[in-house]
PyMOL Python script that loads the backbone (N, CA, C, O; Angstrom):
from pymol import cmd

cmd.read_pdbstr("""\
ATOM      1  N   UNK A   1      -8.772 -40.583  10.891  1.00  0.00           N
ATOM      2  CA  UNK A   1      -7.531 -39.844  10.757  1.00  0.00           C
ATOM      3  C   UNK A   1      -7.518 -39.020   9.467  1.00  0.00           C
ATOM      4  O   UNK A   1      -7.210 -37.838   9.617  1.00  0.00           O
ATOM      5  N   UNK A   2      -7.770 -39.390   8.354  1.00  0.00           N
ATOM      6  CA  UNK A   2      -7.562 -39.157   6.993  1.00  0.00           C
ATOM      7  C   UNK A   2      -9.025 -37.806   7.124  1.00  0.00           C
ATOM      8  O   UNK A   2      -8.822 -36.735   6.552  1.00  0.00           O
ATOM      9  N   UNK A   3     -10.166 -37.976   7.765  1.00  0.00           N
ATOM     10  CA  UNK A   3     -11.455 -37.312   7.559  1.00  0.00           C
ATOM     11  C   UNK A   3     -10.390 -36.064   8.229  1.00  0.00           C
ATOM     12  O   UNK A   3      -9.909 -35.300   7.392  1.00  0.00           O
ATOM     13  N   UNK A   4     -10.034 -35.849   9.607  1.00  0.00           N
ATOM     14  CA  UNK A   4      -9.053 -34.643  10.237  1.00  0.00           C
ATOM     15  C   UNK A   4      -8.373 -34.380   9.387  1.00  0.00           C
ATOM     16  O   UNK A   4      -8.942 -33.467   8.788  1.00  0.00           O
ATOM     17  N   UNK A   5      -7.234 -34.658   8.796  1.00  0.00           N
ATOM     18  CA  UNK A   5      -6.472 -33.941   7.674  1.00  0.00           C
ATOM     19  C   UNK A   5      -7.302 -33.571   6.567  1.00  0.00           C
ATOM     20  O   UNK A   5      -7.129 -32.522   5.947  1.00  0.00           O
ATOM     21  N   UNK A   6      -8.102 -34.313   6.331  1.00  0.00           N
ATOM     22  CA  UNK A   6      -8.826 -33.566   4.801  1.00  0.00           C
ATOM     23  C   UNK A   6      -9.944 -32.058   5.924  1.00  0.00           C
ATOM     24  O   UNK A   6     -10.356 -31.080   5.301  1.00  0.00           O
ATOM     25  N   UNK A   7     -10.127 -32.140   6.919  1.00  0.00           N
ATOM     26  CA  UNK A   7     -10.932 -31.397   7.976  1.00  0.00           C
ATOM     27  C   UNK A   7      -9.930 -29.952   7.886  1.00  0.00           C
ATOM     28  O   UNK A   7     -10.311 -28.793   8.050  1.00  0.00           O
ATOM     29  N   UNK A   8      -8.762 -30.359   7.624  1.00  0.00           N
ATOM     30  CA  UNK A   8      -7.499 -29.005   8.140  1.00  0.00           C
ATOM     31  C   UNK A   8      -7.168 -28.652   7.800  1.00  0.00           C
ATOM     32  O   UNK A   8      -6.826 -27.516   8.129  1.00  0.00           O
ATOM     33  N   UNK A   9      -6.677 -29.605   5.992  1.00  0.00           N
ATOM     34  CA  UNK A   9      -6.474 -28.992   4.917  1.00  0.00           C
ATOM     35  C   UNK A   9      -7.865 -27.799   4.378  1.00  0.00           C
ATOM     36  O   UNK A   9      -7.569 -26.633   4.120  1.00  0.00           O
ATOM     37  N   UNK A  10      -8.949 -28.166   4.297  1.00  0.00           N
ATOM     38  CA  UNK A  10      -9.445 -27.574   3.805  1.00  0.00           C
ATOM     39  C   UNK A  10     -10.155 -26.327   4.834  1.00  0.00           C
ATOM     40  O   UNK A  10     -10.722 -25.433   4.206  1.00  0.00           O
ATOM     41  N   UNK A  11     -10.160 -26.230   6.057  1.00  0.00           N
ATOM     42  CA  UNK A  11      -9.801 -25.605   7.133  1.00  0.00           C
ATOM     43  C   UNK A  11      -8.781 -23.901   6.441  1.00  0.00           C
ATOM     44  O   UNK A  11      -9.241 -22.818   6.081  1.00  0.00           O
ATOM     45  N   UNK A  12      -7.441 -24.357   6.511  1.00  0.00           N
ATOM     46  CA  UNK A  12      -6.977 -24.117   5.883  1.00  0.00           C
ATOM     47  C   UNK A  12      -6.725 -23.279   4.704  1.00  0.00           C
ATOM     48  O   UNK A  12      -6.137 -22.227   4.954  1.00  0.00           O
ATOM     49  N   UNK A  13      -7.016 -23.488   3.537  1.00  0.00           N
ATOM     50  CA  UNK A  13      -7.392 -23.358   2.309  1.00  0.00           C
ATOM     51  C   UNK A  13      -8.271 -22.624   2.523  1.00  0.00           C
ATOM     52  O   UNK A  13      -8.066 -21.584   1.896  1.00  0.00           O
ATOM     53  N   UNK A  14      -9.411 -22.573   3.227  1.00  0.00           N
ATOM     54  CA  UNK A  14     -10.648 -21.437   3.542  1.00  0.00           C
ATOM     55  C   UNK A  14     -10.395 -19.962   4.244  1.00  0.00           C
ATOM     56  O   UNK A  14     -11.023 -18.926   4.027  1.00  0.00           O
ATOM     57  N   UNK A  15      -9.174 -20.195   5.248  1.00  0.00           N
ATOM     58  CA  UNK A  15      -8.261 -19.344   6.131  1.00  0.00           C
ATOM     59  C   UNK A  15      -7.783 -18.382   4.578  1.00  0.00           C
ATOM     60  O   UNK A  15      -8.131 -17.242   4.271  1.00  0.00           O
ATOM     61  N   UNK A  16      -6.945 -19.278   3.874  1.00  0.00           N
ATOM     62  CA  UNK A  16      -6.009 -18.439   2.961  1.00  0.00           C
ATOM     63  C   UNK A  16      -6.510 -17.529   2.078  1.00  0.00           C
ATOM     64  O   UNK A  16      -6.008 -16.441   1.797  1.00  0.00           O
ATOM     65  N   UNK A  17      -8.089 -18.276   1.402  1.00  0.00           N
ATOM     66  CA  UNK A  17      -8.580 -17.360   0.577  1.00  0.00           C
ATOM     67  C   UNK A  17      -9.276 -16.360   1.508  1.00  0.00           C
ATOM     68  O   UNK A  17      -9.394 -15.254   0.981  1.00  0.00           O
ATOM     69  N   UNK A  18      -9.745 -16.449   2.688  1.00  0.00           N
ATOM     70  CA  UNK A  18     -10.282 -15.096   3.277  1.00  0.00           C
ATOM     71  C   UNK A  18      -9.064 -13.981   3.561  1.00  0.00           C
ATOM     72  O   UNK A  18      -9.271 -12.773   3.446  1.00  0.00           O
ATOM     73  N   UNK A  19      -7.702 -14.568   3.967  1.00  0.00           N
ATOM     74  CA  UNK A  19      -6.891 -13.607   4.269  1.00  0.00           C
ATOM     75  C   UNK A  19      -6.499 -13.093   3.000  1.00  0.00           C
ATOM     76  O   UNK A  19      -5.870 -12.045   3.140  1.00  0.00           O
ATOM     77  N   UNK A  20      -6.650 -13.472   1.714  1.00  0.00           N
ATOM     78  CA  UNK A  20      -6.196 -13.204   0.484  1.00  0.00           C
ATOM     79  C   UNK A  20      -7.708 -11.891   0.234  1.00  0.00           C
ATOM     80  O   UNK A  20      -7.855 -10.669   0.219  1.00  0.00           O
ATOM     81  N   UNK A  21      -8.110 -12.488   0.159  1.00  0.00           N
ATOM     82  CA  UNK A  21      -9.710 -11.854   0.402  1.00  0.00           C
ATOM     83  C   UNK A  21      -9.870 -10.033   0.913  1.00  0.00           C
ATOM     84  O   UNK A  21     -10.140  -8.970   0.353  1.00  0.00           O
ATOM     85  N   UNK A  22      -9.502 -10.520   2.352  1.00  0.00           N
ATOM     86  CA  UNK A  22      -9.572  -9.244   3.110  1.00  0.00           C
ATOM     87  C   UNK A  22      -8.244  -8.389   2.650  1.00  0.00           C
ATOM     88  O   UNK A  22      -8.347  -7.169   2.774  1.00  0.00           O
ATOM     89  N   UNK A  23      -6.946  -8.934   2.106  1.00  0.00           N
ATOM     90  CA  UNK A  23      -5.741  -7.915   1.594  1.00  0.00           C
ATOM     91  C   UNK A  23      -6.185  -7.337   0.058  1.00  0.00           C
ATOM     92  O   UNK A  23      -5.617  -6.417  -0.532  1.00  0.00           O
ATOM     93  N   UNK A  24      -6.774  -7.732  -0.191  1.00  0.00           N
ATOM     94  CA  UNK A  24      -7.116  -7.528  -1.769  1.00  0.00           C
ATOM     95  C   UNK A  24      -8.586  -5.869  -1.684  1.00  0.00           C
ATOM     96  O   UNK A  24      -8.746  -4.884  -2.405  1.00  0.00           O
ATOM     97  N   UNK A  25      -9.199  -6.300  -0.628  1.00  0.00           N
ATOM     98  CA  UNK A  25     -10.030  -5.363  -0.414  1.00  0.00           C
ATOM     99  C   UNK A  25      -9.411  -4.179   0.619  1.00  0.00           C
ATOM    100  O   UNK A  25      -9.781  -3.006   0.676  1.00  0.00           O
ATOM    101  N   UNK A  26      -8.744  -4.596   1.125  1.00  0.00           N
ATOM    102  CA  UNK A  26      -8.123  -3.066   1.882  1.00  0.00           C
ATOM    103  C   UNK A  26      -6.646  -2.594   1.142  1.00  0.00           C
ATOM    104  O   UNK A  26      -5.944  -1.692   1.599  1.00  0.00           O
ATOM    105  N   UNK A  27      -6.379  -3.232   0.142  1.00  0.00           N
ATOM    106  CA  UNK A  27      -5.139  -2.391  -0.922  1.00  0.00           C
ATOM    107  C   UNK A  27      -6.186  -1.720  -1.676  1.00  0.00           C
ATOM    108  O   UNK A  27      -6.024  -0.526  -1.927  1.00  0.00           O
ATOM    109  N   UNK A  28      -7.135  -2.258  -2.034  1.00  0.00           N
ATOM    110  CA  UNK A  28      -8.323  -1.340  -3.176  1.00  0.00           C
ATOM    111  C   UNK A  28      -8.442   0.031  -2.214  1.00  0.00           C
ATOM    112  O   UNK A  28      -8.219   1.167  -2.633  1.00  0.00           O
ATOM    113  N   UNK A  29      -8.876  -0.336  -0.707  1.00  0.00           N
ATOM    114  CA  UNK A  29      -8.983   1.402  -0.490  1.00  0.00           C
ATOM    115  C   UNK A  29      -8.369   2.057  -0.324  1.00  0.00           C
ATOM    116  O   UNK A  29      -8.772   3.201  -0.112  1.00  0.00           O
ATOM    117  N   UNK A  30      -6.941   1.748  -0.310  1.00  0.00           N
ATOM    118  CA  UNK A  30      -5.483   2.600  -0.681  1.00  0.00           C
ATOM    119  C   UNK A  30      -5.219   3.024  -1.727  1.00  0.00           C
ATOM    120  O   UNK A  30      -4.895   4.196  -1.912  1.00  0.00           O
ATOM    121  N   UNK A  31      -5.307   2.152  -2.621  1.00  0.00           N
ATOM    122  CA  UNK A  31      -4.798   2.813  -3.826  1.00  0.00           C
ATOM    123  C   UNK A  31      -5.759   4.210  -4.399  1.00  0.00           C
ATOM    124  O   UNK A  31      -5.029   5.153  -4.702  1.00  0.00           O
ATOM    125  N   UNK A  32      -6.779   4.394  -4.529  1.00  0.00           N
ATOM    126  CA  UNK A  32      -7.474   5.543  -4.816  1.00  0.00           C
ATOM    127  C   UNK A  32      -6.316   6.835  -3.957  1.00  0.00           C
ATOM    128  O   UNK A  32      -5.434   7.465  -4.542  1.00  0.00           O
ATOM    129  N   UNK A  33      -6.652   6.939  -2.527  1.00  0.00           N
ATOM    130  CA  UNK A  33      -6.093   8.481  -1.711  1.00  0.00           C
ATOM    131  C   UNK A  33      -4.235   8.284  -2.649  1.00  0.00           C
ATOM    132  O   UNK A  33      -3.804   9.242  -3.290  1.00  0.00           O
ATOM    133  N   UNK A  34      -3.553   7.186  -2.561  1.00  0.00           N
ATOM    134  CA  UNK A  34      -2.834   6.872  -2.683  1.00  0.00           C
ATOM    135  C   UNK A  34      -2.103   7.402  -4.261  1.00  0.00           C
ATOM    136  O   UNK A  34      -1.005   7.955  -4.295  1.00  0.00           O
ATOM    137  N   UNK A  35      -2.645   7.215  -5.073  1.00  0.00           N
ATOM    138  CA  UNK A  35      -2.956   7.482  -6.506  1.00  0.00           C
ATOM    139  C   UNK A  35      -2.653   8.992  -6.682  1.00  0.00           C
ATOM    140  O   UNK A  35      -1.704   9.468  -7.305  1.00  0.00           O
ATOM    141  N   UNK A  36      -3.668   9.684  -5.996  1.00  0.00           N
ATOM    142  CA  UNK A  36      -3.861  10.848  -5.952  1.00  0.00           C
ATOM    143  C   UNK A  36      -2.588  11.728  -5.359  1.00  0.00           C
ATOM    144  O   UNK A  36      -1.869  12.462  -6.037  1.00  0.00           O
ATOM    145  N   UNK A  37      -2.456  11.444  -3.687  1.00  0.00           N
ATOM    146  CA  UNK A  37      -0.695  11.330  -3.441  1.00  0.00           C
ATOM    147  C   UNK A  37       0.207  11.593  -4.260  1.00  0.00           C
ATOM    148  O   UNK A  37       0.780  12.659  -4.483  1.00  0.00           O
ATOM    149  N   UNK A  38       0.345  10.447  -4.775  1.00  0.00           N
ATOM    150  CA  UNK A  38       1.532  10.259  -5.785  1.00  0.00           C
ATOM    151  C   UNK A  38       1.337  11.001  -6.639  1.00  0.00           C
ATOM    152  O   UNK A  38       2.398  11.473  -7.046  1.00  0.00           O
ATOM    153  N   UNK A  39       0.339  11.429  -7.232  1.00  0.00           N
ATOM    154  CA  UNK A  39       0.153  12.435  -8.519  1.00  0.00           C
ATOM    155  C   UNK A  39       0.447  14.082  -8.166  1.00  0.00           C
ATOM    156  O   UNK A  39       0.930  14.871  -8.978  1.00  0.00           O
ATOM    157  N   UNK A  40       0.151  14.330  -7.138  1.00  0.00           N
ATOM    158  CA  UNK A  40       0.332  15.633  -6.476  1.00  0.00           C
ATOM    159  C   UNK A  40       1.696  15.822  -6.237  1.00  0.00           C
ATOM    160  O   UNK A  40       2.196  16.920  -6.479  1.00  0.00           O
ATOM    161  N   UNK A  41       2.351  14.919  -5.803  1.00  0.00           N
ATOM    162  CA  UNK A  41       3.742  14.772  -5.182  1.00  0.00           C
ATOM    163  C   UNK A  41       4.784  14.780  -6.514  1.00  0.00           C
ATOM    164  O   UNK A  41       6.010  14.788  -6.402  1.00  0.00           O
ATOM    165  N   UNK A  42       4.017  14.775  -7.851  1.00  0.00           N
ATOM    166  CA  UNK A  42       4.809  14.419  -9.251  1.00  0.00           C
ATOM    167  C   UNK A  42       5.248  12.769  -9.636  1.00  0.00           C
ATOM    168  O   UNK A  42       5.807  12.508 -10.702  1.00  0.00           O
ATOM    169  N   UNK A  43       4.982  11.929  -8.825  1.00  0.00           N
ATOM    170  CA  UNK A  43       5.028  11.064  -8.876  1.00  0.00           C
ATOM    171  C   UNK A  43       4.320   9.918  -9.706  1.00  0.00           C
ATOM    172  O   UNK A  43       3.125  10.212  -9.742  1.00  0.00           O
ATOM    173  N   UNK A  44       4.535   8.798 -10.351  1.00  0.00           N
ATOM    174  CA  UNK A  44       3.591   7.915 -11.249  1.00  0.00           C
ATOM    175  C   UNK A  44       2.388   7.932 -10.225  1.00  0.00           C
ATOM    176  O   UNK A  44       2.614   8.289  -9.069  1.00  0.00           O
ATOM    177  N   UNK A  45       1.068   7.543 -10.626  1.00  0.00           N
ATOM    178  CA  UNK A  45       0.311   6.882  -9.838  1.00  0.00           C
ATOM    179  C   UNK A  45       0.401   5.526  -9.790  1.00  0.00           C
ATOM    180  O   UNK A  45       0.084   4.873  -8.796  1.00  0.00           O
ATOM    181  N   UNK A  46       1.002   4.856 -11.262  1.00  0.00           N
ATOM    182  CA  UNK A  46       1.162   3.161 -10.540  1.00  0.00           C
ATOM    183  C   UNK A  46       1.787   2.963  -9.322  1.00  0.00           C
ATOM    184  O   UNK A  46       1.622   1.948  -8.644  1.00  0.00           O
ATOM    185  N   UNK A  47       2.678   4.128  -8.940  1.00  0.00           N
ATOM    186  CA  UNK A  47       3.511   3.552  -7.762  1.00  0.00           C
ATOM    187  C   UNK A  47       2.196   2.908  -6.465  1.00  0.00           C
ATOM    188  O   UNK A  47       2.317   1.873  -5.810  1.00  0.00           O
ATOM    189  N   UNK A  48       1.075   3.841  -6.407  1.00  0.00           N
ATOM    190  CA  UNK A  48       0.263   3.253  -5.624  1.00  0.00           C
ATOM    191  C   UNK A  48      -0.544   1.721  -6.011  1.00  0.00           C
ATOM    192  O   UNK A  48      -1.556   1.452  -5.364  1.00  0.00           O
ATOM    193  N   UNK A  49      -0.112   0.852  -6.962  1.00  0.00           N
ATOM    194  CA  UNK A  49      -0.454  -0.251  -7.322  1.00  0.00           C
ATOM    195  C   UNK A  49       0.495  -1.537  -6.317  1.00  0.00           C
ATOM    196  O   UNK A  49       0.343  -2.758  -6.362  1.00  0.00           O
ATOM    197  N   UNK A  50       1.770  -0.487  -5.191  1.00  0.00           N
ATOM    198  CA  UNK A  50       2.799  -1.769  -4.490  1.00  0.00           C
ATOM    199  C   UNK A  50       1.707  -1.813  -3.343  1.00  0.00           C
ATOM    200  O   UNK A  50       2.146  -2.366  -2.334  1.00  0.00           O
ATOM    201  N   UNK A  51       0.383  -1.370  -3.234  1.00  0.00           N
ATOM    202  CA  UNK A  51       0.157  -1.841  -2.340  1.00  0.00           C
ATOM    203  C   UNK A  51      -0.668  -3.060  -2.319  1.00  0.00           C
ATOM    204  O   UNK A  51      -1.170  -3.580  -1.323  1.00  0.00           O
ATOM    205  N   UNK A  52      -0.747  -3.470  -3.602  1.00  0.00           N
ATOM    206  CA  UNK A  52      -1.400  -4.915  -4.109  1.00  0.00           C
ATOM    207  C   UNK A  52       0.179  -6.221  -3.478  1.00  0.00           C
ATOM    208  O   UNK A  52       0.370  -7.434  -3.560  1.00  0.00           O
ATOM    209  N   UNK A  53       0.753  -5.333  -3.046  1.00  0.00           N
ATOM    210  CA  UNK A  53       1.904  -6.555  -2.570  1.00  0.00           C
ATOM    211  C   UNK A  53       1.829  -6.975  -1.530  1.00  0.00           C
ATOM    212  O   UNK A  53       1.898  -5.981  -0.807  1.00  0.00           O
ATOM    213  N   UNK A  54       1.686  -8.181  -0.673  1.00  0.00           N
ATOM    214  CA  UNK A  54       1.146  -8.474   0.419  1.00  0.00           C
ATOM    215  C   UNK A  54       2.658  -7.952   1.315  1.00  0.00           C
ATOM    216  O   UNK A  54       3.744  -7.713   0.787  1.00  0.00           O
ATOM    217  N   UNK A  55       2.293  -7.866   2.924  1.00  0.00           N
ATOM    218  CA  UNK A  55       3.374  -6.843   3.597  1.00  0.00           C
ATOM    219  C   UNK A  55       4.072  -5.905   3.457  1.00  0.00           C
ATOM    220  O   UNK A  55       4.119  -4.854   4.096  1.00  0.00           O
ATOM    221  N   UNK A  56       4.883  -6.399   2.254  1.00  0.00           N
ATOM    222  CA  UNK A  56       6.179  -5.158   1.788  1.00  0.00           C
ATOM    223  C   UNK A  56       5.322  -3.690   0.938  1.00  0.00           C
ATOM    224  O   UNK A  56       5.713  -2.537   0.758  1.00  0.00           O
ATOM    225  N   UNK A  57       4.425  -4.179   0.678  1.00  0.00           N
ATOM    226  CA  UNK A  57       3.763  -2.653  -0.602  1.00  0.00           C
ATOM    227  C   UNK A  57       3.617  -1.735  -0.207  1.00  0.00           C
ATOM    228  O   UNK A  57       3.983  -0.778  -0.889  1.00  0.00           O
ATOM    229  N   UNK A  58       3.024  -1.497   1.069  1.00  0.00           N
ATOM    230  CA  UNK A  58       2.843  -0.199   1.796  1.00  0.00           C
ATOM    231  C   UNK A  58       3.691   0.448   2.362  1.00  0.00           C
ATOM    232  O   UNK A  58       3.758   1.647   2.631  1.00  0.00           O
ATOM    233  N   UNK A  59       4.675  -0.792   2.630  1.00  0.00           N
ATOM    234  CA  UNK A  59       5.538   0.263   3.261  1.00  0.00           C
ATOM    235  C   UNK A  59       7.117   0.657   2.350  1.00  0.00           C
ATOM    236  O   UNK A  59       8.120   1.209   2.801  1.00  0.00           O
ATOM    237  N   UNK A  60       6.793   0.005   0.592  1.00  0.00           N
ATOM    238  CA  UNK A  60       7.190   0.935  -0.294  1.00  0.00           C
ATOM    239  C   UNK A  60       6.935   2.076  -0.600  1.00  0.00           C
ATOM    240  O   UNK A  60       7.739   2.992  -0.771  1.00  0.00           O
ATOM    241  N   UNK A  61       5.751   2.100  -0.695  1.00  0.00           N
ATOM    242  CA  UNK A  61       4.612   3.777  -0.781  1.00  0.00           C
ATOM    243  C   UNK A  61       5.216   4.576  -0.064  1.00  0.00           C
ATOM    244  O   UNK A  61       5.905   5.482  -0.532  1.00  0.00           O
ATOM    245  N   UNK A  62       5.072   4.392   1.040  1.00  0.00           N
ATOM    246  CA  UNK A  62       5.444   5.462   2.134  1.00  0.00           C
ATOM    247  C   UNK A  62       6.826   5.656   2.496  1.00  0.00           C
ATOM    248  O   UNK A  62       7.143   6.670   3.117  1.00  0.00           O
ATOM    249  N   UNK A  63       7.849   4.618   2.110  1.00  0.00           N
ATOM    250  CA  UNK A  63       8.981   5.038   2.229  1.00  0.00           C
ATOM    251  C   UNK A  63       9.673   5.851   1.041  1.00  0.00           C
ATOM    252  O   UNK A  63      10.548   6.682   1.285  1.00  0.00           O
ATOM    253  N   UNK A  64       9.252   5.580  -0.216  1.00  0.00           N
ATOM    254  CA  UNK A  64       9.213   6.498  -1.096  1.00  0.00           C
ATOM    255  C   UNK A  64       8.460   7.782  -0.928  1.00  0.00           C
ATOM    256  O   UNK A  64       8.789   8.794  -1.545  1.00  0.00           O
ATOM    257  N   UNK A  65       7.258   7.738   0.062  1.00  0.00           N
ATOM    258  CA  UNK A  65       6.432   9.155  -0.008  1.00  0.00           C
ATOM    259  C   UNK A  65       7.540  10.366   0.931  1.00  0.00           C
ATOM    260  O   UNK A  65       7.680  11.580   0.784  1.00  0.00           O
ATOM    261  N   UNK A  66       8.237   9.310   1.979  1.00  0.00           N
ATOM    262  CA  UNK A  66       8.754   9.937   2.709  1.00  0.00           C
ATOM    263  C   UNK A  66       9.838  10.388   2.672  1.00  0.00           C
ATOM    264  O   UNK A  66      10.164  11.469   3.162  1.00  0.00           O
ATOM    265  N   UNK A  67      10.639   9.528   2.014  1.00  0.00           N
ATOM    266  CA  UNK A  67      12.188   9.797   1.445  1.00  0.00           C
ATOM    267  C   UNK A  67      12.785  10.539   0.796  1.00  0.00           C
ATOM    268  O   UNK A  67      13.767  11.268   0.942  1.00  0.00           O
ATOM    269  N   UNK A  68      11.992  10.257  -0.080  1.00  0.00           N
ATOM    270  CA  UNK A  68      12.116  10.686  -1.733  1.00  0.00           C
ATOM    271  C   UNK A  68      11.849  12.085  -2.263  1.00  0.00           C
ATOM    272  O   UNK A  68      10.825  12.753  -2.120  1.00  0.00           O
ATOM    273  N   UNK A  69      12.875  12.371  -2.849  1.00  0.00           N
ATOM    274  CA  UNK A  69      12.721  13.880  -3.250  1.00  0.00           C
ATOM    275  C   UNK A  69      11.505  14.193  -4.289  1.00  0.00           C
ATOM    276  O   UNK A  69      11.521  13.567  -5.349  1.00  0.00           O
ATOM    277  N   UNK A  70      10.490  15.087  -4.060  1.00  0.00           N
ATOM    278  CA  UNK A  70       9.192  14.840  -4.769  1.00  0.00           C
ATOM    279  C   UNK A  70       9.462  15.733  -5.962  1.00  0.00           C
ATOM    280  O   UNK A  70      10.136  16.750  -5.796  1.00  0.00           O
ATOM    281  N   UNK A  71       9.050  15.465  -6.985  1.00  0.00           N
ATOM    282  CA  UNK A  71       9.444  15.748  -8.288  1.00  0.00           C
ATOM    283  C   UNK A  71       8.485  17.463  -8.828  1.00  0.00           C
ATOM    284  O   UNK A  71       8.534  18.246  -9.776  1.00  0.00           O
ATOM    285  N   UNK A  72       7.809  17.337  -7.711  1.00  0.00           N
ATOM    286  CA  UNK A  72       6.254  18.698  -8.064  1.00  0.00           C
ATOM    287  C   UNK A  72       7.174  19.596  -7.170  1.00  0.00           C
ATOM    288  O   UNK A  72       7.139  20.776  -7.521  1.00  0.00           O
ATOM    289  N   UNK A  73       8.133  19.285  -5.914  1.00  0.00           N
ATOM    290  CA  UNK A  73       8.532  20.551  -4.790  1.00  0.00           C
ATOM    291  C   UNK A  73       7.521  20.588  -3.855  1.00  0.00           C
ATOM    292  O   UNK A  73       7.842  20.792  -2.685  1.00  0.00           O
ATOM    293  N   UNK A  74       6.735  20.482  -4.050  1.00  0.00           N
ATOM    294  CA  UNK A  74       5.185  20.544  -2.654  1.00  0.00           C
ATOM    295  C   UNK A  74       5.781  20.134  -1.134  1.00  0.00           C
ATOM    296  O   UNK A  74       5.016  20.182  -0.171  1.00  0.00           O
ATOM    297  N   UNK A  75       7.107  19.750  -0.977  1.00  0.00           N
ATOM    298  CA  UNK A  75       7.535  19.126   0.407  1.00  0.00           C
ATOM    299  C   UNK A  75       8.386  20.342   0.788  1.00  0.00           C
ATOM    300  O   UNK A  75       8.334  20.900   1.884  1.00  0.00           O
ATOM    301  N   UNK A  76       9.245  20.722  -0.324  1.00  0.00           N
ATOM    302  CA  UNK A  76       9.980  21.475   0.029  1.00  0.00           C
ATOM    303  C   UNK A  76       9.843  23.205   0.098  1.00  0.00           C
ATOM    304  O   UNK A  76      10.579  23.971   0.720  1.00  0.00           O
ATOM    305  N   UNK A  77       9.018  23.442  -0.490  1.00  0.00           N
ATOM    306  CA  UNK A  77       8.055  24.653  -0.757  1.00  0.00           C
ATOM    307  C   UNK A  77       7.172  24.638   1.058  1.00  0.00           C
ATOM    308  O   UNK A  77       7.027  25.585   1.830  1.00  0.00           O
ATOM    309  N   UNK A  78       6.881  23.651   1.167  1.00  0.00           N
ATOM    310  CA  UNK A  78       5.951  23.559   2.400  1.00  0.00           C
ATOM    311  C   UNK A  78       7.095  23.933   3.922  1.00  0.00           C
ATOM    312  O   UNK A  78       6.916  24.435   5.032  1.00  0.00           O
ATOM    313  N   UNK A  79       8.050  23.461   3.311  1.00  0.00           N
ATOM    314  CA  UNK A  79       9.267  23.424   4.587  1.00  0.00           C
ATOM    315  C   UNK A  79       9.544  24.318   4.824  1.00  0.00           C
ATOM    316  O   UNK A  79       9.649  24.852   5.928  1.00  0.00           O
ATOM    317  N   UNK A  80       9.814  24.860   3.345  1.00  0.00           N
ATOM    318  CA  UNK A  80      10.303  26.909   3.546  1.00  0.00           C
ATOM    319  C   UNK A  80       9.799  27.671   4.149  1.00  0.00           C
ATOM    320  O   UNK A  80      10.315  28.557   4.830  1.00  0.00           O
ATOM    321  N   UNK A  81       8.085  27.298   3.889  1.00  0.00           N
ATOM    322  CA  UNK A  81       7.392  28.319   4.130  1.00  0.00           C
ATOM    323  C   UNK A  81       7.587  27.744   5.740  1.00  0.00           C
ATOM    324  O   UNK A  81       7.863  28.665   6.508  1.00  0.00           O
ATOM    325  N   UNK A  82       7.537  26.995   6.102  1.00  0.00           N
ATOM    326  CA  UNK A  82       7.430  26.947   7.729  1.00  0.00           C
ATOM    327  C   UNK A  82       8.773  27.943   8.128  1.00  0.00           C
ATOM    328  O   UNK A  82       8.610  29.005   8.728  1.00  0.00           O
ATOM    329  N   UNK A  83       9.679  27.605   7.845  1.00  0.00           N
ATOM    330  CA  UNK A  83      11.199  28.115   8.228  1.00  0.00           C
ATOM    331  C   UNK A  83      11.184  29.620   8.476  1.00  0.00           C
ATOM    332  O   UNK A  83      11.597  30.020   9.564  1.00  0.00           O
ATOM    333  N   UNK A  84      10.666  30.649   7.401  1.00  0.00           N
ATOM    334  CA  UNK A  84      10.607  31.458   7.097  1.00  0.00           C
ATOM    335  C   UNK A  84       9.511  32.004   8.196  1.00  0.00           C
ATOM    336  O   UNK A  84       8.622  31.305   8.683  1.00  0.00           O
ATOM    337  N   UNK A  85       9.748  33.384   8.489  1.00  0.00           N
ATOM    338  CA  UNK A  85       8.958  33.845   9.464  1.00  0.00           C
ATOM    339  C   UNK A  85       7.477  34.811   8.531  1.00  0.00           C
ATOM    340  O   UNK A  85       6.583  35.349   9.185  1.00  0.00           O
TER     341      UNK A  85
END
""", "prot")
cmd.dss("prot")
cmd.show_as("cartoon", "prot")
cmd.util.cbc("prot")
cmd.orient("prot")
């Protein structure tokens, strides 16, 4: 009985650090394009550091990328020019 629980715990524990594992390596390849984003947009580049937050980070990024009035104009400059014939 005791060999199964120590079998599941550490089961387990092996699960967490790979899923910790694999989030840690796919926020790294966000944050670079991400960085850059934000810098173009006038924005900090730490902001691309929420995606080191497990679930919620990314979809801070982008709700700020999307929302948010960009501090450079590049959104709204882009809009005009569509509008405009």
């Amino acid at each position: 009985m005791w060999t199964l629980i120590a079998w599941l715990v550490g089961l387990g524990t092996f699960f967490l650090i790979a899923m910790l594992a694999v989030h840690v390596l796919f926020a790294l390849l966000l944050i670079v394009p991400t960085w850059r984003i934000c810098e173009r947009a006038g924005y900090s580049g730490l902001l691309s550091l929420f995606h080191l937050l497990p679930v919620l980070g990314s979809f801070i990024v982008m709700a700020v990328l999307a929302f948010g009035d960009w501090p450079n104009g590049e959104g709204k400059a882009a809009a005009a020019a569509a509008v405009r014939p």
